[in-house]
DODREN-365406 format. One record per residue (C-alpha): residue in three letters; x, y, z. Coordinates in steps of 0.001 Angstrom, whole numbers, padded with zeros to 6 digits. Layout:
BEGIN
SITE  residuo        u        v        w
SITE      Ala        X        Y        Z
...
END
This chain:
BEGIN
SITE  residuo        u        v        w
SITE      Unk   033863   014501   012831
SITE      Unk   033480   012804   009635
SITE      Unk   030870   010363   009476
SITE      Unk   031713   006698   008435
SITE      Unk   029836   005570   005268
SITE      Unk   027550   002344   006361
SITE      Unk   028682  -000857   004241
SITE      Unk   027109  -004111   003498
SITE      Unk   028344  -007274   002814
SITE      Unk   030334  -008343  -000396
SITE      Unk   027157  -010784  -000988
SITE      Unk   023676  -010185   000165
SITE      Unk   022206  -012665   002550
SITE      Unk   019984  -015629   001566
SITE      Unk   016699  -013546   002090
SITE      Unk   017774  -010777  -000448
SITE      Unk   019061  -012905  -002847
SITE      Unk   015851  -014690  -003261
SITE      Unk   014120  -011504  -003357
SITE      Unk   016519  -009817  -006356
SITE      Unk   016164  -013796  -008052
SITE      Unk   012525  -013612  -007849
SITE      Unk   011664  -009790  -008732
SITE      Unk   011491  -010808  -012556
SITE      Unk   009082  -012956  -011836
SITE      Unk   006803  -010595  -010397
SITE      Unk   007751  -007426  -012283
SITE      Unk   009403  -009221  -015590
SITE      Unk   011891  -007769  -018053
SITE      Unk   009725  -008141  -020938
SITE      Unk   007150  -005852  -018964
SITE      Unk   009864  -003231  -017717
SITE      Unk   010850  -003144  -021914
SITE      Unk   007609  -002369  -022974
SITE      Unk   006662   000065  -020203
SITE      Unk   009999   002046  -020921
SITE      Unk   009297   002156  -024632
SITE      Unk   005418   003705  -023596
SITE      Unk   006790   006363  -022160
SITE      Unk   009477   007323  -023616
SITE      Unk   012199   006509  -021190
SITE      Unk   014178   003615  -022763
SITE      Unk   018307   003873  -023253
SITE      Unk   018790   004527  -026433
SITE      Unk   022261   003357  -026645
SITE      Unk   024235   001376  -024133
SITE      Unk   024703   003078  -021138
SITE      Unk   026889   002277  -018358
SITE      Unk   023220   001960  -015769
SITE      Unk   020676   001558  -018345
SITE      Unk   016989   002181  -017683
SITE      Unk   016077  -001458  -017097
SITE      Unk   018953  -002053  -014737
SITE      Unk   017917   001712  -012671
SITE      Unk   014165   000430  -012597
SITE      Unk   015030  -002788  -010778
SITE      Unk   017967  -001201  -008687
SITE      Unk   015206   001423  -007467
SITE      Unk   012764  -001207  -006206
SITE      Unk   015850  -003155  -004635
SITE      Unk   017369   000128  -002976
SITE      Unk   014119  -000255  -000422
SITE      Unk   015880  -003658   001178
SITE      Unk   018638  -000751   002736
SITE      Unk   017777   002687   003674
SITE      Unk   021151   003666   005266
SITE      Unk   024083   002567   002781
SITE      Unk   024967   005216   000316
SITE      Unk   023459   004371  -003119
SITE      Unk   027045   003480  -004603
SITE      Unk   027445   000960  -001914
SITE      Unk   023960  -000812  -002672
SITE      Unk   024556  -000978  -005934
SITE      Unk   028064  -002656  -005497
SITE      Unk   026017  -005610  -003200
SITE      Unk   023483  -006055  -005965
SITE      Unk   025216  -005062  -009101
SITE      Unk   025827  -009226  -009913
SITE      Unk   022216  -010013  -009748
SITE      Unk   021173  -007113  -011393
SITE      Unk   024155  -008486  -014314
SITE      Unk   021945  -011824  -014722
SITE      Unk   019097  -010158  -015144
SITE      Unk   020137  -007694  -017450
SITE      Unk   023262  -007861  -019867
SITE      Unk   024161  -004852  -020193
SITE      Unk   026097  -004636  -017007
SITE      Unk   028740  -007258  -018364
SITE      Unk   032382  -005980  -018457
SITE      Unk   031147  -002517  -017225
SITE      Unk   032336  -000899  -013881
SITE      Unk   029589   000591  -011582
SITE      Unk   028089   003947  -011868
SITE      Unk   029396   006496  -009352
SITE      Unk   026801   008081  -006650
SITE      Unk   026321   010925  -009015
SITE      Unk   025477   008907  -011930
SITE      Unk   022887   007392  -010241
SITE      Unk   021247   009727  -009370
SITE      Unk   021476   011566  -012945
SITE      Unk   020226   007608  -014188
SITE      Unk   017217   008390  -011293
SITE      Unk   016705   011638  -012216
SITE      Unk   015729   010557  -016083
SITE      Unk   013471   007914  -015568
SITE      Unk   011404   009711  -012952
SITE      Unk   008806   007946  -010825
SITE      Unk   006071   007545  -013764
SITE      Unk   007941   004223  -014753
SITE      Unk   007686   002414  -011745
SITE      Unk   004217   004321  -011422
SITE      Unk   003244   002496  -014082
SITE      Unk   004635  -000728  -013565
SITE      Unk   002481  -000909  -010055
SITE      Unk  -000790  -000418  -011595
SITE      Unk  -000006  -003348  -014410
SITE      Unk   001505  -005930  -011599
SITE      Unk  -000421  -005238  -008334
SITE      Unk  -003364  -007809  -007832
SITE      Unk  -005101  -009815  -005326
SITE      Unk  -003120  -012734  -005033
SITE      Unk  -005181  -015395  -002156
SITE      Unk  -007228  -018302  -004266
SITE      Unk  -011184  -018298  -004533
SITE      Unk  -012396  -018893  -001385
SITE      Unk  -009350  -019169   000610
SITE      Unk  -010590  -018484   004305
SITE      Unk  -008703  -015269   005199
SITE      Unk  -009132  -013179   002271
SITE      Unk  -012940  -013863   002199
SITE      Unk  -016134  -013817   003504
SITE      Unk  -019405  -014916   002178
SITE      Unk  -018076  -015237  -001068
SITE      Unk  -016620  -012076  -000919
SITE      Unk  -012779  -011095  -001586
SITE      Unk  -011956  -008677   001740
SITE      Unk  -010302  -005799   000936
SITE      Unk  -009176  -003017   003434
SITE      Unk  -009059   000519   002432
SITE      Unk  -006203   002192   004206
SITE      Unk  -004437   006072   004456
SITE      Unk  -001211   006794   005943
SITE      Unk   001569   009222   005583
SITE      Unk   005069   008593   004739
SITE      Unk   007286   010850   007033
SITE      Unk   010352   012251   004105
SITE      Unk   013750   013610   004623
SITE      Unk   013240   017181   005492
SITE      Unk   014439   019436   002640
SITE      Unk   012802   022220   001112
SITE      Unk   012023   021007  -002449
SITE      Unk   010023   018100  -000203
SITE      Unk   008084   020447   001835
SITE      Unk   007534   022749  -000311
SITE      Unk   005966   020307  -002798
SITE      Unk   004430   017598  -000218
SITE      Unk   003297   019586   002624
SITE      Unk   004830   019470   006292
SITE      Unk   002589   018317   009526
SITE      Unk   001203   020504   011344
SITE      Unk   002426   021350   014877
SITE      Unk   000763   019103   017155
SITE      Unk  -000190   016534   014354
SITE      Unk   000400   012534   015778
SITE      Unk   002478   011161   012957
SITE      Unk   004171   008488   014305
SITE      Unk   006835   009747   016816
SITE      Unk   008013   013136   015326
SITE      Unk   009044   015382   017454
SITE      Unk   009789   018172   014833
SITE      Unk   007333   018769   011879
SITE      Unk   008709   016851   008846
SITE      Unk   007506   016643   005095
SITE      Unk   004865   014300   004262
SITE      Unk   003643   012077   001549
SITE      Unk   000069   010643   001294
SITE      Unk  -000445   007274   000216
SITE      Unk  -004080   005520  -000036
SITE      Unk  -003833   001642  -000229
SITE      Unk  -006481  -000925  -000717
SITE      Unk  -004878  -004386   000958
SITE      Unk  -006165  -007628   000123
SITE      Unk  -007067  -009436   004015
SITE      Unk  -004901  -012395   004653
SITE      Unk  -002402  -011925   002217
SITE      Unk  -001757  -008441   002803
SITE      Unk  -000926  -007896  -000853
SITE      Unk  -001581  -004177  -002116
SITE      Unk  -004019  -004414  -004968
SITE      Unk  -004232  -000137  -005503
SITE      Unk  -002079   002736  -004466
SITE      Unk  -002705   006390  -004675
SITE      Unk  -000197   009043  -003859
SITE      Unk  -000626   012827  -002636
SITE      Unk   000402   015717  -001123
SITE      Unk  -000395   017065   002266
SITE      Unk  -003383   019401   000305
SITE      Unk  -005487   015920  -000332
SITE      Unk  -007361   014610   002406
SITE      Unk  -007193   011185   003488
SITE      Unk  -010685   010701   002592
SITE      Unk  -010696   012444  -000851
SITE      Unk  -007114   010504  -001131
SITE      Unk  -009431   007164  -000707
SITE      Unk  -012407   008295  -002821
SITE      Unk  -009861   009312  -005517
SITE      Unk  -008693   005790  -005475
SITE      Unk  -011770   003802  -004971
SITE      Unk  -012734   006142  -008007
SITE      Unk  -010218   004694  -010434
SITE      Unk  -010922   000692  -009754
SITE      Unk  -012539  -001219  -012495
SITE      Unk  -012405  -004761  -010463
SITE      Unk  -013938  -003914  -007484
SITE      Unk  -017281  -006367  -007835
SITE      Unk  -017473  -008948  -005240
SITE      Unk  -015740  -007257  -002707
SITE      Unk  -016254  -006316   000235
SITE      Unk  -014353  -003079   001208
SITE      Unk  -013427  -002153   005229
SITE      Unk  -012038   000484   006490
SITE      Unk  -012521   002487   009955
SITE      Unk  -011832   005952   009067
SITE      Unk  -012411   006813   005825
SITE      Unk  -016256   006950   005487
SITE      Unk  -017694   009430   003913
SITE      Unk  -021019   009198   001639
SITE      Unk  -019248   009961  -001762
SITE      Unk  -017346   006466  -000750
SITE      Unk  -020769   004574  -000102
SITE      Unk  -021969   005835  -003859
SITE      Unk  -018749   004679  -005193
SITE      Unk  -019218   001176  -003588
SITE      Unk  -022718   000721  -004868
SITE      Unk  -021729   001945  -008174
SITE      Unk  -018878  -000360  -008399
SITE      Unk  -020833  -003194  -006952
SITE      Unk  -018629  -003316  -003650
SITE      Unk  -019880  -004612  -000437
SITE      Unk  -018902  -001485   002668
SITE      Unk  -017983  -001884   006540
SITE      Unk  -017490   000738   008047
SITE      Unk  -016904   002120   011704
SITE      Unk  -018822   005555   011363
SITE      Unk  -017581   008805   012955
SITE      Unk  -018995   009463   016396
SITE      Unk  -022554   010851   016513
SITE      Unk  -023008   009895   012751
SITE      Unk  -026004   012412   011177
SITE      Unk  -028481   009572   011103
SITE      Unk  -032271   008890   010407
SITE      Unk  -033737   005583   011273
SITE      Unk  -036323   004131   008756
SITE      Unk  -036637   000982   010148
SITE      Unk  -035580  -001290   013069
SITE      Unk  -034107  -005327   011822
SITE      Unk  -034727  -008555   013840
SITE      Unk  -031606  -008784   015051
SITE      Unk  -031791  -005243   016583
SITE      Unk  -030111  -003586   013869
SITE      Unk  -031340  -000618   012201
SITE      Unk  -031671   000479   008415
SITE      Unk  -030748   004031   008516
SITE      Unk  -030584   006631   005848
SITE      Unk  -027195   009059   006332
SITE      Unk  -028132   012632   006194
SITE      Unk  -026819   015744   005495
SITE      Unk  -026764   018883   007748
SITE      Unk  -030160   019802   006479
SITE      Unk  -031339   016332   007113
SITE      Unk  -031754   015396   003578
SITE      Unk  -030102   012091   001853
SITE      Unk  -026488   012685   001925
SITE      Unk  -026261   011016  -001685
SITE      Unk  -027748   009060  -003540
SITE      Unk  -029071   005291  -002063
SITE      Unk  -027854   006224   001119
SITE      Unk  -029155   003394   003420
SITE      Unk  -026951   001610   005783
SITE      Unk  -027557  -001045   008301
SITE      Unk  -026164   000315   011460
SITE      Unk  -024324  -001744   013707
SITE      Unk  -024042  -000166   017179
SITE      Unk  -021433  -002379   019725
SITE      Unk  -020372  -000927   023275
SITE      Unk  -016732  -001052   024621
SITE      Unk  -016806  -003713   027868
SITE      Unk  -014116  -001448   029053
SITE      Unk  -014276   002234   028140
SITE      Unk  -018304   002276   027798
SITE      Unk  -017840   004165   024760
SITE      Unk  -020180   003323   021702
SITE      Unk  -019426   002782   018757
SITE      Unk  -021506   002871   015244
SITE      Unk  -020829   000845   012170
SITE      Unk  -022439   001049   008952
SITE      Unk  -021925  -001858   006078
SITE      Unk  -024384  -002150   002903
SITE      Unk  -024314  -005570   004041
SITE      Unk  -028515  -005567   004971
SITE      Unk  -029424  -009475   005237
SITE      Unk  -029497  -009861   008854
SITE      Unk  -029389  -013516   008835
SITE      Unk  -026422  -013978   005938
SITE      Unk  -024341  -011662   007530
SITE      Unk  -024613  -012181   011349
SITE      Unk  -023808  -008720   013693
SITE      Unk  -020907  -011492   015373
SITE      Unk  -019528  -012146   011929
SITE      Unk  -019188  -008841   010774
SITE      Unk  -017645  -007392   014224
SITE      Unk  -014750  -010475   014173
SITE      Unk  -014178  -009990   011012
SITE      Unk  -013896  -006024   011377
SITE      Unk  -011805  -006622   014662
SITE      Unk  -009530  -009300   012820
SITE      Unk  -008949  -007566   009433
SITE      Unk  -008137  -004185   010356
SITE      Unk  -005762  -005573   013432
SITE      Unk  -002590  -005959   010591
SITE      Unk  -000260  -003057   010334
SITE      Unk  -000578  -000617   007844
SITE      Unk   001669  -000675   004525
SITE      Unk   003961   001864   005920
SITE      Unk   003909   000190   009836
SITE      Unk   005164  -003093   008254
SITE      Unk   007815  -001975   006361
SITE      Unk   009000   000064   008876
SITE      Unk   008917  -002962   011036
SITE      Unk   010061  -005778   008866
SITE      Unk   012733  -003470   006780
SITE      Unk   014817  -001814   009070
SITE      Unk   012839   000006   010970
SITE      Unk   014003   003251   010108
SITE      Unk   012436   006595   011323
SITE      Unk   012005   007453   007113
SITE      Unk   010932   005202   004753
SITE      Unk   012802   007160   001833
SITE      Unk   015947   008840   001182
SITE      Unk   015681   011265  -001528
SITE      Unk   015312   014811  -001417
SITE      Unk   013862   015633  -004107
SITE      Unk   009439   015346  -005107
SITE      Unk   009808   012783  -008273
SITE      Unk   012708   010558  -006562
SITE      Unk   010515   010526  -003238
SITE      Unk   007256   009052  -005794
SITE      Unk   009616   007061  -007712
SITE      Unk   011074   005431  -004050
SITE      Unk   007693   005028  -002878
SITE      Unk   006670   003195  -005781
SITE      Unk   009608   000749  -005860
SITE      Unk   008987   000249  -002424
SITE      Unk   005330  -000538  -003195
SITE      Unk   006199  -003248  -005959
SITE      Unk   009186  -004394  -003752
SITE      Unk   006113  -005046  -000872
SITE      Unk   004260  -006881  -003548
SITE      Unk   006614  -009087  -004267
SITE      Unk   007705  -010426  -000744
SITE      Unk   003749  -010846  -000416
SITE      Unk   003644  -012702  -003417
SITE      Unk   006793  -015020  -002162
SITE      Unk   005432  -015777   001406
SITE      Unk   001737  -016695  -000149
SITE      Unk   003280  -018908  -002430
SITE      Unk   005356  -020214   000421
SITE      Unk   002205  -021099   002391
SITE      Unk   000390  -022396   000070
SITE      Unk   003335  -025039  -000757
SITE      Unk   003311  -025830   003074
SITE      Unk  -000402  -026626   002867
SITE      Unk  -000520  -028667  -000235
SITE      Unk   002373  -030823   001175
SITE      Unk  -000089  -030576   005023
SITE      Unk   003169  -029195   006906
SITE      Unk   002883  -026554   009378
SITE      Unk   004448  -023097   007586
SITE      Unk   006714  -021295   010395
SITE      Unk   005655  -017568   011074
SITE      Unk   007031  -015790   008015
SITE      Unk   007951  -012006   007733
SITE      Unk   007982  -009448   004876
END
């Protein structure tokens, strides 16, 4: 039997229309022009979807995962009209001219576009997103689960029998994405995508690697250690917490007044596992599983930065879903977070979706931080 194609409403609801109003704001026209013309992928004549209109449509598409592209397009097509003019007195595209439009302007666009808009967005100071003067960021891996086609797995990767991704029941093609999240906000600042080949840590190193803002943070992250990610932080002038693997290779130089130990991270041979390779080790035992674990931060000042402080703000920080959790969970809470079936349309999804995450974030901070200026208590709000 014939399956029915899923429909939307003639007019989006008041939540997506403030989202399509307020996506030039974050990611503006003028910006989308001069990215196009950069690399090469502006219309060149009017075209019934023009690149402009396909880059926003992409990062909308991510509001819907199970309406046929046509059908999306029909719901948004009047926004998209006031933001660009080119739609005026034009009938839609049909499903296979969208994805032709797709197709041309590739994922290195909205690629692009992410790395010029994505930012830390809380105030100086503000009390979630720092600590001791320091803007929190959390360093985070996860893997997107894809539709399962062949140009996907052969290109991504597929999980490996027995791998816990999520719920899957039958291995399905993955993408890698690295993330590092502003605390409080939960903004993405940096994104980093892979295939299956890249570890999760190299993934992280890779992007830690390409930061140039990254002094006067404080990075966290509990599974990503590894000591080319403490050399990176020191170069970059990042503070590190992090919860160290169990048994971590480690020789004590010398033993702090709050019990804490300064500890040098070793390699196999016992030698410095890089360069400055210190770390004041935090060890806390589980009340109810009596398992230990280990922390290391570059954090040494016993005093400044209390062991209480640190484990809260560990505990609270890395307690938010991940990127890929909460948009599972707060848009639609589909089993795939992407449609396409194809490598460069997957990146290019992903990529909208980031920027389409952004923006929401962006909204609800501004949101709050109306409802504090005017002292009135902001109801719980959602992505």
């Amino acid at each position: 039997m014939a399956r029915n194609k899923k429909s939307l409403s003639k007019l989006a609801d008041l939540t997506h229309l403030i989202t399509v109003g307020f996506l030039t704001r974050v990611c503006p026209r003028s910006l989308v022009a001069k990215t196009l013309m950069a690399l090469g992928k502006q219309s060149q004549r009017i075209r019934l979807f023009p690149a402009q209109a396909v880059v926003y449509f992409v990062i909308l598409m991510s509001l819907w995962r199970e309406p046929p592209q046509e059908e999306i397009l029909r719901v948004v097509s009047e926004s998209l009209s006031s933001m660009i003019g080119e739609y005026k007195n034009h009938k839609l595209p049909t499903k296979g001219a969208i994805t032709k439009a797709r197709e041309k302007l590739g994922y290195e666009a909205l690629e692009s576009l992410a790395s010029q808009i994505l930012a830390p967005l809380a105030p100086l100071n503000a009390p979630l997103s720092f600590y001791q003067g320091m803007r929190i960021l959390t360093l985070e891996a996860s893997e997107a689960i894809l539709p399962d086609s062949k140009e996907n797995a052969a290109y991504f990767g597929v999980a490996k029998e027995g791998a816990h991704i999520g719920a899957l029941e039958t291995p399905m093609p993955l993408c890698r994405v690295a993330t590092l999240v502003e605390s409080g906000t939960l903004a993405v600042t940096a994104a980093r995508l892979s295939t299956l080949e890249s570890s999760s840590c190299a993934l992280a190193q890779d992007l830690i690697l390409n930061q140039s803002n990254l002094e006067g943070t404080l990075i966290l992250t509990d599974r990503l250690f590894s000591p080319e990610l403490l050399s990176m932080a020191r170069e970059k002038e990042a503070g590190l917490f992090v919860k160290l693997p169990e048994n971590p290779p480690l020789k004590v130089t010398n033993t702090l007044e709050d019990g804490t130990k300064i500890a040098v991270l070793t390699d196999q041979h016992g030698n410095p596992a890089c360069p400055e390779a210190s770390l004041r080790i935090l060890e806390f035992c589980d009340p109810l599983t009596l398992a230990m674990d280990y922390f290391g931060t570059t954090l040494m000042d016993p005093r400044r930065y209390p062991v209480y402080e640190l484990l809260r703000l560990f505990k609270e920080r890395l307690s938010s879903d991940t990127l890929f959790a909460e948009i599972k969970n707060r848009l639609g809470g589909m089993r795939t977070i992407v449609r396409s079936k194809v490598p460069s349309l997957v990146k290019q999804e992903i990529w909208g979706i980031i920027i389409l995450h952004f923006a929401i974030r962006m909204l609800v901070s501004q949101v709050s931080s109306d409802s504090v200026r005017q002292k009135s208590e902001p109801q719980r709000l959602f992505a």
